[in-house]
Every structure is written in structure tokens, then in C-alpha cells.
C-alpha positions as a Markdown table, in Angstrom:
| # | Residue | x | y | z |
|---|---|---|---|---|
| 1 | Unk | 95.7 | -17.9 | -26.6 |
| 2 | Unk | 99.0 | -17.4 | -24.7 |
| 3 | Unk | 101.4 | -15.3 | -26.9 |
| 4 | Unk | 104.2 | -18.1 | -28.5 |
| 5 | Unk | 106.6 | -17.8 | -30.9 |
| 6 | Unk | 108.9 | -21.1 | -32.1 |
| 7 | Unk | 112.3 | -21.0 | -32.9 |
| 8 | Unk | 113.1 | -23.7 | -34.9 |
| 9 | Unk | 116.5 | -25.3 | -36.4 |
| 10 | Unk | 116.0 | -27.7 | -39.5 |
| 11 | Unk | 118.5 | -29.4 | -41.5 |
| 12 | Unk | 117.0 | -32.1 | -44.2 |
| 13 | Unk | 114.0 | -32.8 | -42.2 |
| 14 | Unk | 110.3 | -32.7 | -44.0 |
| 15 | Unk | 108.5 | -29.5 | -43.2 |
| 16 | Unk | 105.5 | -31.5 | -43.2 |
| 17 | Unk | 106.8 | -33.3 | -39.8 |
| 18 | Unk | 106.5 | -30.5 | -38.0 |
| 19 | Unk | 107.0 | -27.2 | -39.3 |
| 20 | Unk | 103.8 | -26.9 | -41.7 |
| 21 | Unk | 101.7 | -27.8 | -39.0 |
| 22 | Unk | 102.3 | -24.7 | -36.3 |
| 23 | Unk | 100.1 | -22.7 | -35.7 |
| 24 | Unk | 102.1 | -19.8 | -33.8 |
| 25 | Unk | 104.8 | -17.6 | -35.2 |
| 26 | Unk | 107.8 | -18.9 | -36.0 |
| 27 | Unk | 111.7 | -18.5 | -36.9 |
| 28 | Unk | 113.0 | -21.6 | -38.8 |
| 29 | Unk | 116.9 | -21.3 | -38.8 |
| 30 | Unk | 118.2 | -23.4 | -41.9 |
| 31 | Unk | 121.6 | -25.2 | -41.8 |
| 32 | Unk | 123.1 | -25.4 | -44.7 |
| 33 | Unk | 125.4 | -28.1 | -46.5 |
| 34 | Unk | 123.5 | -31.3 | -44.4 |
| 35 | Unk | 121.0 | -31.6 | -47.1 |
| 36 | Unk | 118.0 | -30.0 | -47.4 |
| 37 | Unk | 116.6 | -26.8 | -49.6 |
| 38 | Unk | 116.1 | -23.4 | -47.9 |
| 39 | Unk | 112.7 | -21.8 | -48.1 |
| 40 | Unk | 111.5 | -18.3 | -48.2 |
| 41 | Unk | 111.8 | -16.5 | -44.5 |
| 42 | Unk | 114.6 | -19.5 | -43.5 |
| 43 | Unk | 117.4 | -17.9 | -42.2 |
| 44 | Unk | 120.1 | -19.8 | -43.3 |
| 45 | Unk | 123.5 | -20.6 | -41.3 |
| 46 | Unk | 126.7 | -22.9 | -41.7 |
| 47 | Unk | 126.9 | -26.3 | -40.4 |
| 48 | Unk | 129.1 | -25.3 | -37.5 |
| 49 | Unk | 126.2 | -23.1 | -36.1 |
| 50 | Unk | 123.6 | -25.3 | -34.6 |
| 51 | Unk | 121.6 | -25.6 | -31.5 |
| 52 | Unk | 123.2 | -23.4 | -29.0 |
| 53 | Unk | 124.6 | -21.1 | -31.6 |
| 54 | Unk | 121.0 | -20.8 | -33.3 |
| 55 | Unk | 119.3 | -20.3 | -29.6 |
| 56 | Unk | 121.8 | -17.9 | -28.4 |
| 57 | Unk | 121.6 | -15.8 | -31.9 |
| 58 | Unk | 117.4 | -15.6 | -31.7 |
| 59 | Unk | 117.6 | -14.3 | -28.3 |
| 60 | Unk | 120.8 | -11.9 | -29.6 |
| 61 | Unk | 118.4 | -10.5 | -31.8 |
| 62 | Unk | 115.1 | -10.3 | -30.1 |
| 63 | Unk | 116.4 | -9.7 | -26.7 |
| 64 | Unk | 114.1 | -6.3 | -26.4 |
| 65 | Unk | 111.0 | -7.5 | -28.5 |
| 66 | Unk | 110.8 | -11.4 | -27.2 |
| 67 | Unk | 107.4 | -12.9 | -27.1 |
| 68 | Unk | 105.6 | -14.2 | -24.1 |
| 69 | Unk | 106.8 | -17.7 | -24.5 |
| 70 | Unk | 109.6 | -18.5 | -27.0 |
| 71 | Unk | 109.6 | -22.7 | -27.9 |
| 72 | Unk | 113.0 | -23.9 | -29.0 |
| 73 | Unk | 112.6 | -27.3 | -31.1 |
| 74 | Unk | 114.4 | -29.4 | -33.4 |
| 75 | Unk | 112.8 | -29.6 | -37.2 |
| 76 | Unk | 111.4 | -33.0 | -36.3 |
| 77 | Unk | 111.3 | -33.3 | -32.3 |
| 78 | Unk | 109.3 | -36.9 | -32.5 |
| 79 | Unk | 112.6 | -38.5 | -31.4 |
| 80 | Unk | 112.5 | -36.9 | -27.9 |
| 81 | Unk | 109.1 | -35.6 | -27.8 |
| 82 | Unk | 105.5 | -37.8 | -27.8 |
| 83 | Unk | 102.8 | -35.4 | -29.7 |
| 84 | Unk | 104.6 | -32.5 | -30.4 |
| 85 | Unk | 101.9 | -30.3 | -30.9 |
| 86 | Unk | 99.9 | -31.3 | -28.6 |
| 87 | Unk | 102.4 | -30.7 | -26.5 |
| 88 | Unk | 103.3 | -26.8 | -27.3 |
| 89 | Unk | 99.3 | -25.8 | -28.0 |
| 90 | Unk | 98.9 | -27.1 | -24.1 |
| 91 | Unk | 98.3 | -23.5 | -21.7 |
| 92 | Unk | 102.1 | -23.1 | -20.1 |
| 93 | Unk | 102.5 | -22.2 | -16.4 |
| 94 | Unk | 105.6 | -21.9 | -15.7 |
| 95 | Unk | 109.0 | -19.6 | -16.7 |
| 96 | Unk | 110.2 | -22.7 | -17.9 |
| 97 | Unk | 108.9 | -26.1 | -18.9 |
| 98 | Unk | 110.5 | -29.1 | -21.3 |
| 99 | Unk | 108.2 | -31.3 | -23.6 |
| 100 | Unk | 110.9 | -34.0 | -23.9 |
| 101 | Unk | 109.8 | -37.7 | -22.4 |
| 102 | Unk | 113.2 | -39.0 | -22.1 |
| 103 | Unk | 115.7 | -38.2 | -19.2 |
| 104 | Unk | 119.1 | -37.6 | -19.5 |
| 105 | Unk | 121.9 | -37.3 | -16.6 |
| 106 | Unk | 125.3 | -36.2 | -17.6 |
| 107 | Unk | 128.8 | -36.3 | -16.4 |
| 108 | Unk | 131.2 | -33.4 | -16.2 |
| 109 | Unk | 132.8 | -35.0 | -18.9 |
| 110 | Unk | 130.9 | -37.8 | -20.4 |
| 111 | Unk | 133.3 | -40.2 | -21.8 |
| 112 | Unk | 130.4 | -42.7 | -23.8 |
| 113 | Unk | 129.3 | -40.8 | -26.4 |
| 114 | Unk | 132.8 | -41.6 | -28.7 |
| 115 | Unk | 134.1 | -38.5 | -27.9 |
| 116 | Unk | 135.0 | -36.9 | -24.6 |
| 117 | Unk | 132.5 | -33.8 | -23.9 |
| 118 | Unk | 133.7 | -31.2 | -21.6 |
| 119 | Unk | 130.1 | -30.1 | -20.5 |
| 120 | Unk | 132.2 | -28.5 | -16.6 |
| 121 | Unk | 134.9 | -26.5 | -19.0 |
| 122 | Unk | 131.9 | -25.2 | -21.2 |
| 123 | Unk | 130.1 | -23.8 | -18.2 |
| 124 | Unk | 133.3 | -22.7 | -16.9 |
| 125 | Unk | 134.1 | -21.0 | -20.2 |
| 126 | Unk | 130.6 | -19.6 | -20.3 |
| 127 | Unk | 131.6 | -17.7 | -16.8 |
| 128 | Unk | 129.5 | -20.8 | -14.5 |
| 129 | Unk | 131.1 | -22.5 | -12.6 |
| 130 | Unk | 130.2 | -25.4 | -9.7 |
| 131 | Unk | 131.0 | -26.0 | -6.1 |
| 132 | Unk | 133.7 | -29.0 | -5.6 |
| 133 | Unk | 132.8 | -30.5 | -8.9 |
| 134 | Unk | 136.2 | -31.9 | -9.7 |
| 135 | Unk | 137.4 | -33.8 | -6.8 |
| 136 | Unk | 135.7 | -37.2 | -8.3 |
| 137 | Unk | 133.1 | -38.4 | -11.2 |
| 138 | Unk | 129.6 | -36.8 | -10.8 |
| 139 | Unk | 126.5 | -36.7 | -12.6 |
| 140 | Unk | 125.7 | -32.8 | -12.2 |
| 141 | Unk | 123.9 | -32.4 | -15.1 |
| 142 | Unk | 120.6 | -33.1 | -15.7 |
| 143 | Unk | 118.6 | -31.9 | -19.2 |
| 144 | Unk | 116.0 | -33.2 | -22.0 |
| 145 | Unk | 117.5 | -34.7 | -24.7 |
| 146 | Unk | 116.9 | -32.5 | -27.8 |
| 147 | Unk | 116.6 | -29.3 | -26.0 |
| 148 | Unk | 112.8 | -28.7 | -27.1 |
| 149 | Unk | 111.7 | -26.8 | -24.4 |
| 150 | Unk | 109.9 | -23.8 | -23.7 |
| 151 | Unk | 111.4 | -20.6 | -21.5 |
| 152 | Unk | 109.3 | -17.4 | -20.8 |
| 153 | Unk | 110.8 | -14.0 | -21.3 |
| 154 | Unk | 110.7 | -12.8 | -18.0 |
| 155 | Unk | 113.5 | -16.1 | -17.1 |
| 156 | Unk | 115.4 | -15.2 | -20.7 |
| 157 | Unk | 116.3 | -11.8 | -19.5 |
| 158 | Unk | 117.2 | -12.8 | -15.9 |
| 159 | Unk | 120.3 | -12.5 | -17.7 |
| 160 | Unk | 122.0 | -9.8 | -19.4 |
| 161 | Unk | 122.2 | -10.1 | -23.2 |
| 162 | Unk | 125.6 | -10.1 | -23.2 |
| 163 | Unk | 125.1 | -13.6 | -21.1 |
| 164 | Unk | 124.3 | -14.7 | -24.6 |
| 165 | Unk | 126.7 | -12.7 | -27.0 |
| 166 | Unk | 129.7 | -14.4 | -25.1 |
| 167 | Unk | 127.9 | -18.0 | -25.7 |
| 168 | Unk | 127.8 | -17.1 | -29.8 |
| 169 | Unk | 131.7 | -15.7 | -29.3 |
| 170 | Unk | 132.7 | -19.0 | -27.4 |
| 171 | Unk | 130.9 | -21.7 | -29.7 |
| 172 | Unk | 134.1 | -22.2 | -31.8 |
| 173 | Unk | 135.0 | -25.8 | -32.0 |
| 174 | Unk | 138.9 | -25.8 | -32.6 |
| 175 | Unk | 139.0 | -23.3 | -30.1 |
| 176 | Unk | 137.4 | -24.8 | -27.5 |
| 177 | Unk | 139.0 | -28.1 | -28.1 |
| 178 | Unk | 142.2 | -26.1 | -27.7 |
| 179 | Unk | 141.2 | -25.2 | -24.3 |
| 180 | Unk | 140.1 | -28.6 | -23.4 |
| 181 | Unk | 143.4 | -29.8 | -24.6 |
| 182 | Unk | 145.4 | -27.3 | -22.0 |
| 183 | Unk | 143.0 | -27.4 | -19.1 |
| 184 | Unk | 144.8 | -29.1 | -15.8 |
| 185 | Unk | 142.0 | -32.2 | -15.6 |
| 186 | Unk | 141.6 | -33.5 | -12.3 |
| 187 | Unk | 143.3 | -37.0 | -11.6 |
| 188 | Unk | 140.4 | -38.8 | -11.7 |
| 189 | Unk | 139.1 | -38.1 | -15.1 |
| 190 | Unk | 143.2 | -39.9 | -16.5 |
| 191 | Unk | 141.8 | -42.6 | -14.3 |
| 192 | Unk | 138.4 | -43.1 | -16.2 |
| 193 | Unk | 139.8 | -42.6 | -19.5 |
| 194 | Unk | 142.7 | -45.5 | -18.7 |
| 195 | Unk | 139.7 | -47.8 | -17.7 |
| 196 | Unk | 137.2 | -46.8 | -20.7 |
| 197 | Unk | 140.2 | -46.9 | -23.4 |
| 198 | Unk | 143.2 | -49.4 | -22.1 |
| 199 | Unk | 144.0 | -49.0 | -25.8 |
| 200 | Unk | 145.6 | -45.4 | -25.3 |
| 201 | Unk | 147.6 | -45.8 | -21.8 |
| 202 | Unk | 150.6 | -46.3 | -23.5 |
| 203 | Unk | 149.7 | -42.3 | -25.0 |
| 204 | Unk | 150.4 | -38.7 | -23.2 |
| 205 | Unk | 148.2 | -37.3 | -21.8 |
| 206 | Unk | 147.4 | -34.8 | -24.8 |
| 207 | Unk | 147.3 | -37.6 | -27.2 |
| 208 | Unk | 144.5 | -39.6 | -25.2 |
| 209 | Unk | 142.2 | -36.7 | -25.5 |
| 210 | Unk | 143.0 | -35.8 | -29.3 |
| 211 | Unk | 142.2 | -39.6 | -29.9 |
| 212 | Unk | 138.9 | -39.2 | -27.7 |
| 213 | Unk | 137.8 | -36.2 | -28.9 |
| 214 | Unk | 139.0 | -35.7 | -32.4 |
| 215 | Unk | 137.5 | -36.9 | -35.7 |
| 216 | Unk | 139.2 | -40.0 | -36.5 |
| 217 | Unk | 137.7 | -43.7 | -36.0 |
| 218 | Unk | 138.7 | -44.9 | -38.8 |
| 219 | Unk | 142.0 | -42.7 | -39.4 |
| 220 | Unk | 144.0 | -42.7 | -35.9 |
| 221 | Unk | 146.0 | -39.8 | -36.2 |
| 222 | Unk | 148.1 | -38.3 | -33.3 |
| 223 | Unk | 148.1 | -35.4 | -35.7 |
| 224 | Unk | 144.6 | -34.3 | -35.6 |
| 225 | Unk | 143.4 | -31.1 | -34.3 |
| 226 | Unk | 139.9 | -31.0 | -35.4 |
| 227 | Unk | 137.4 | -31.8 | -33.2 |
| 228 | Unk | 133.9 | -33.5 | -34.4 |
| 229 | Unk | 131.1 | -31.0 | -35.8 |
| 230 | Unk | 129.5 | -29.3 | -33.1 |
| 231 | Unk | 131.6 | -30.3 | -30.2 |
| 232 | Unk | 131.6 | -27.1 | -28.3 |
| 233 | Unk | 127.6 | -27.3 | -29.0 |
| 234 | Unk | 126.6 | -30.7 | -28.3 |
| 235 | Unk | 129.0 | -29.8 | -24.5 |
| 236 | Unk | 126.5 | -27.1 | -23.8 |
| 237 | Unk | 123.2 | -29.1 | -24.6 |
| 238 | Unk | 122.5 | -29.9 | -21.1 |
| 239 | Unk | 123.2 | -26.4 | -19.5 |
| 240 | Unk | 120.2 | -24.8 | -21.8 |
| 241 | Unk | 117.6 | -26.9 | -19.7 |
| 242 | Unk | 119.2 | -27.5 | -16.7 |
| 243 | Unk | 121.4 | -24.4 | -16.0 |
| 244 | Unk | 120.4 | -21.0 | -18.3 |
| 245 | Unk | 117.1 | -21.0 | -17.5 |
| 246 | Unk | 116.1 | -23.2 | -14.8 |
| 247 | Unk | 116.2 | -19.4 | -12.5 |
| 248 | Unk | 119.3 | -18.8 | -9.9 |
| 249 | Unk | 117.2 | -20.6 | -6.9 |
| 250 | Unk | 117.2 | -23.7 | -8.2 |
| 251 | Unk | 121.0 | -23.0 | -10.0 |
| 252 | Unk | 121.4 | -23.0 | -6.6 |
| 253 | Unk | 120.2 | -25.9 | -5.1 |
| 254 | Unk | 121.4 | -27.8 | -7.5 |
| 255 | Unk | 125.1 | -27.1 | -7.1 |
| 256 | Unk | 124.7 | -27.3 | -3.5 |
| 257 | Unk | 123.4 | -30.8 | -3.9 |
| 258 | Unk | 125.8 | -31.9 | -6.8 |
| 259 | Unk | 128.6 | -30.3 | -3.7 |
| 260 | Unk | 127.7 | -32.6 | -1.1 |
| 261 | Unk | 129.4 | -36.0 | -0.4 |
| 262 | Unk | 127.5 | -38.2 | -3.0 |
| 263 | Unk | 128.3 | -37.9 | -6.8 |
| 264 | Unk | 125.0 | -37.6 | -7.8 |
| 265 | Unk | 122.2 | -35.0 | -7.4 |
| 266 | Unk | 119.7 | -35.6 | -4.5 |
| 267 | Unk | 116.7 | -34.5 | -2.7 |
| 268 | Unk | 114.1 | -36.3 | -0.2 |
| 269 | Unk | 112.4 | -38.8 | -1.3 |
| 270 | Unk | 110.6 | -40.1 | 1.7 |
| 271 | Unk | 106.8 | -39.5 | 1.5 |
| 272 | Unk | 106.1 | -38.6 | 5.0 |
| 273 | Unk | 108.5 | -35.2 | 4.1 |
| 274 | Unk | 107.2 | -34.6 | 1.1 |
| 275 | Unk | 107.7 | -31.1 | 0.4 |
| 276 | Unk | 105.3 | -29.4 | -2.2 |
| 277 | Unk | 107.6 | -26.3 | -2.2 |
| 278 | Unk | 110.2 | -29.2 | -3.7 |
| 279 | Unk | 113.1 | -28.2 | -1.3 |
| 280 | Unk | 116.4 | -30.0 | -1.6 |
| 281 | Unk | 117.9 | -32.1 | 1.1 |
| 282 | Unk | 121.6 | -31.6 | 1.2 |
| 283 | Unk | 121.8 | -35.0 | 2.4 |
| 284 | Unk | 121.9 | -38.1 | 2.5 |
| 285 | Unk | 124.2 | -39.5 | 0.0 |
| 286 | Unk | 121.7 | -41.4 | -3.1 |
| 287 | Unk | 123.3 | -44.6 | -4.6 |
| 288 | Unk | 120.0 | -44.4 | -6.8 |
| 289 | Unk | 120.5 | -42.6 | -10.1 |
| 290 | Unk | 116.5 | -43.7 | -10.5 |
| 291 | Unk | 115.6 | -41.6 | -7.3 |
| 292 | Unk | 118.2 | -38.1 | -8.4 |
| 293 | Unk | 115.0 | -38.9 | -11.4 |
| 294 | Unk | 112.3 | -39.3 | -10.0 |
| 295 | Unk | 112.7 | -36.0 | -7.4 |
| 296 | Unk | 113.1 | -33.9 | -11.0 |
| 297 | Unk | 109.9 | -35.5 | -12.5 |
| 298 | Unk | 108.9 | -33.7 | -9.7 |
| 299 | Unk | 109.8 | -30.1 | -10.5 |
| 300 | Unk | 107.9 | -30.7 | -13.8 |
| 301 | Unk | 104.6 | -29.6 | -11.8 |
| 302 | Unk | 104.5 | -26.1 | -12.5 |
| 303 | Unk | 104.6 | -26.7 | -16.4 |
| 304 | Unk | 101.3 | -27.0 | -17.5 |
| 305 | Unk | 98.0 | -26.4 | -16.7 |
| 306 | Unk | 96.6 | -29.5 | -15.7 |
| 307 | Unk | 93.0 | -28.8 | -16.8 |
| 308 | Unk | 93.7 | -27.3 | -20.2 |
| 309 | Unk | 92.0 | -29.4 | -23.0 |
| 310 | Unk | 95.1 | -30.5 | -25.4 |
| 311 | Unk | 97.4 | -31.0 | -22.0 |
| 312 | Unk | 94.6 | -33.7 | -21.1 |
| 313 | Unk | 95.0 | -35.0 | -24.9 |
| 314 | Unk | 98.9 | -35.0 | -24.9 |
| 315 | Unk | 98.6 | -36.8 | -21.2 |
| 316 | Unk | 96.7 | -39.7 | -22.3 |
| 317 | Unk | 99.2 | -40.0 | -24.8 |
| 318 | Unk | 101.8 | -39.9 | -22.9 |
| 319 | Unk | 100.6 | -42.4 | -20.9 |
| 320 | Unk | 99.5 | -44.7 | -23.8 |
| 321 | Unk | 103.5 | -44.5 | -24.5 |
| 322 | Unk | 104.3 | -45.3 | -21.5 |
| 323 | Unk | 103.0 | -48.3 | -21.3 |
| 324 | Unk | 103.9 | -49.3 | -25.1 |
| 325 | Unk | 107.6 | -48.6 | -23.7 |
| 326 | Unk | 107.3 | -51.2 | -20.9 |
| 327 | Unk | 105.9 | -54.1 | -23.2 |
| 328 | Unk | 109.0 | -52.8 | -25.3 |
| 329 | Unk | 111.5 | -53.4 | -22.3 |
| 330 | Unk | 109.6 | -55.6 | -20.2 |
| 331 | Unk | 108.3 | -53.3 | -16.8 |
| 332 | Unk | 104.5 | -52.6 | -16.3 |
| 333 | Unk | 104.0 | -49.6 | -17.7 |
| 334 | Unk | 100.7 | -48.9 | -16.1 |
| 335 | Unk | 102.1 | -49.6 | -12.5 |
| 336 | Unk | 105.1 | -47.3 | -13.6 |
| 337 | Unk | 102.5 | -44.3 | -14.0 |
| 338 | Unk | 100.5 | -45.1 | -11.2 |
| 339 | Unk | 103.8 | -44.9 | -8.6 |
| 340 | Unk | 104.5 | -41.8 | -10.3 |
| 341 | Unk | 101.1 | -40.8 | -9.5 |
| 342 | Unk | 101.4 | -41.9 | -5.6 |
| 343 | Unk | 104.8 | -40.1 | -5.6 |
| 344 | Unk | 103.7 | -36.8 | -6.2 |
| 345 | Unk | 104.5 | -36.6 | -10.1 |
| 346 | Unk | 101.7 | -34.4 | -12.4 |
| 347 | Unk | 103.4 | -34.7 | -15.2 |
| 348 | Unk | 103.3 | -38.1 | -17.1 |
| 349 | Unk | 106.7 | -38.4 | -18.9 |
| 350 | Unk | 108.8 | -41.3 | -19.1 |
């Protein structure tokens, strides 16, 4: 059996979800005043110290003495993840590997969640930063939903511990918001917040991203300076999957790609170059968001082993879903597995 340990962040969730039902090690992090009662060995933290607080802090403290395999999950991961522990008992193969089924692109700043998140100023306040990634709107981020994913030590300690002391010493909320209040945003992001909220042009600057990003529906306030729980978190959700530990090759390759003249993340596609060593191509320009997709479903093949007993459980079940989601939203969910199939795709995840 490989040598896991789970890291786990619950709130008011029922331990018998998820928790109870683990067989390997594990860490449950408690966050206290969302409801919910501590239990013995919980380590319990305020609400204002979640996901990315809660992952950096576990690696913090373990840095030197880190299992094989540490699995990062929500309390209850059935939102994001099909047969949870089916999914982390399958034999892992790679230094890093996600269990989510649903896909997620984000902006720089994504401007359709009700709030503006700064995902490019919390990589840049994190010390990473991106080739040409403010001259228009670009989908440069790519992650799992949930951040339930699994990371190997080896890809953990490619960076310095200190990599993750300055994430727990940056994920304060006001003052990041501060910081996203004074940063010199590019031209174009005034432009998408005019179209998005016509409500606000006759506002400064300032005020339009105090009203985006603040806590307020129901109480418009110019004067607010609070930002919404977690705001610094929730910014750096995507860079856990897609950027800390995805290793500095494919780091990368993907802000090479993100560089180029499109504005969203591209590789070949064409099957007659299909490249098993999943090399990027620089170029052409890809009007397909579906394709940027389909080219990462395709870096998911060194996750699993393919033959191991509970992976072959989980993949029937993931295709089961799969077709249960097309009925749901009308495409053939069968022919939707088989193409991934024919286009080179292992793993089954929709």
C-alpha cells in the first residue's frame, strides 16, 4: 500500500461523508464559527483560515517529515469529486494528480463570481508572475474545482519552505484587497468591468472595485473596506493545481502558451502530431476554450495506474456519470467518452 496521508479541512459537514470512512492517516483541520463541533485530534482554526491557509500551514509544519503522497480534500468532496474513495485508494503514478471531474478555466481576474478575484495580483504577490499577461483578457488559469488533489513530496519540496511561509503571511484579506485596490490595472480590465456592471460607470475607479469586490449586495456602501470571507483564498484556488505543483516544466509551458497571440492556453490538437510526451505548440491561436480542455484531459495520463483494481472501479463510475450528465444536459454521453478515448485521453473525467 502506497504510503498516504490526508489533509483534510471540515467545517459543518458529517464525518460520516467522508472522514469516517478513510483508511489512511489523516489531519482534519476544523474551522471554527461556520457550524459544526470539533473532535478530538481536530486542529481547529478561525474562519478566515481556510483552504490555502490550511494547505500551506500542513506543509509549514511537516515540511521535513511529509508522507509519500499527501491528499488535500474538502470534508465532503462529492460536489467536485465522483467516488471519493475509490478515487484516493486507486495506486498514484504521478508527482501530482487531481480526483476532481469538473474543469475549471479562470481569468486573471474573473469578474462572474460576484466579486472581482485577482487570481494574476495573488500569484504576483506570491513572487509568480506571467509573461505578457496583462495586455488583454486571458484564461491562464486552469485548476479542479475544490482543490482535492493529490501532490507527492518530492514536487512539495521543489520549493523551499519558505515558498509556503510567505503564502500563510500573505493570506490576509483586507490586506490584500488593499493591494488590489492600488494596483495600476491594465485598461482593459476598466473596460470589462464597464460592460459587466453599466450600473457603476458613473463611479471612480476605486469605488467600482470596492462595489465589486466588497461585502455589500444588499448594503451599497462606497464606504466599505472589507472584502468577502476568504477572498485572498478563494484568488489563489487555481494556482494550487495548476501552478505550485504542476513542476517548473510544465510552469513553463504554460506561460509560454498563455504569452502567445491567442488569450487562451493551447497545444496541438491534430492527431497525426499527436505527441505522447504532450509538448506544447506555441501556436496557432485556439478560438476553442473546449480544445485548451481537451489537450489538459490529456496530461491527466500519468495519474493513475491504469490496471490497479479500485482505479478500474472508480473508472466505470466515472463513466456511468458521464453519461448520467449528458441525459442531464442533453449530449451523448457515451460518444463523449468514446472521442475521449480516440483522442488519446486515459483518464475518464468529465
Amino acid at each position: 500500500m502506497q504510503d498516504k496521508h490526508i489533509v483534510i479541512f471540515r467545517g459543518k459537514e458529517d464525518r460520516d461523508i467522508f472522514i469516517n470512512k478513510i483508511k489512511f492517516s489523516k489531519t482534519v483541520y476544523h474551522i471554527d464559527g461556520i457550524g459544526g463541533e470539533p473532535e478530538d485530534g481536530d486542529i481547529v482554526v478561525g474562519n478566515q483560515q481556510v483552504t490555502d491557509w490550511i494547505h500551506a500551514k500542513y506543509i509549514v509544519d511537516n515540511y521535513d517529515n511529509l508522507h509519500e503522497y499527501t491528499i488535500f480534500a474538502q470534508a465532503d468532496p462529492t460536489d467536485h469529486v465522483h467516488e471519493p474513495l475509490l478515487a484516493i485508494e486507486s495506486t498514484f503514478t504521478g508527482l501530482y494528480g487531481s480526483f476532481s471531474y469538473a474543469r475549471s478555466i479562470y481569468e486573471q481576474y474573473t469578474l462572474t463570481w460576484e466579486r472581482l478575484h485577482a487570481v494574476y495580483l495573488s500569484s504576483k504577490r506570491l513572487g509568480i508572475d506571467f509573461h505578457n499577461a496583462n495586455n488583454s483578457r486571458k484564461f491562464i488559469y486552469y485548476c479542479t474545482p475544490g482543490t482535492t488533489f493529490y501532490v507527492h513530496r518530492d514536487r512539495i519540496r521543489e520549493r523551499p519552505k519558505s515558498f509556503y511561509e510567505n503564502i500563510i503571511k500573505c493570506d490576509n484579506d483586507v490586506d490584500f484587497f488593499n493591494y488590489v485596490l492600488d494596483y495600476n490595472h491594465p485598461d482593459w480590465l476598466w473596460a470589462e468591468i464597464n460592460r459587466a456592471h453599466p450600473e457603476l460607470r458613473h463611479l471612480s475607479k476605486i469605488e467600482k472595485l470596492k462595489k465589486i469586490t466588497s461585502e455589500l449586495p444588499k448594503a451599497m456602501t462606497l464606504n466599505s473596506s472589507k472584502p468577502k470571507d476568504d477572498y485572498f483564498g478563494v484568488s489563489t484556488e487555481p494556482l494550487w493545481s495548476s501552478i505550485f505543483f504542476t513542476g517548473k516544466e510544465m510552469f513553463d509551458l504554460m506561460d509560454t502558451a498563455q504569452a502567445t497571440i491567442g488569450n487562451k492556453l493551447y497545444f496541438d490538437l491534430r492527431k497525426n502530431n499527436y505527441d505522447l510526451d504532450f509538448k506544447f505548440s506555441r501556436f496557432p491561436y485556439s478560438p476553442n476554450m473546449s480544445e485548451t480542455i481537451l489537450n489538459f484531459k490529456r496530461l491527466e495520463n500519468n495519474w493513475f495506474d491504469w490496471d490497479c483494481p479500485n482505479y478500474l472501479k472508480w473508472r466505470e463510475a466515472l463513466i456511468e456519470k458521464t453519461i448520467w450528465e449528458g441525459k442531464q444536459r442533453g449530449f451523448d454521453g457515451l460518444g463523449y467518452v468514446k472521442y475521449l478515448e480516440q483522442s488519446g485521453c486515459k483518464h475518464i473525467s468529465f
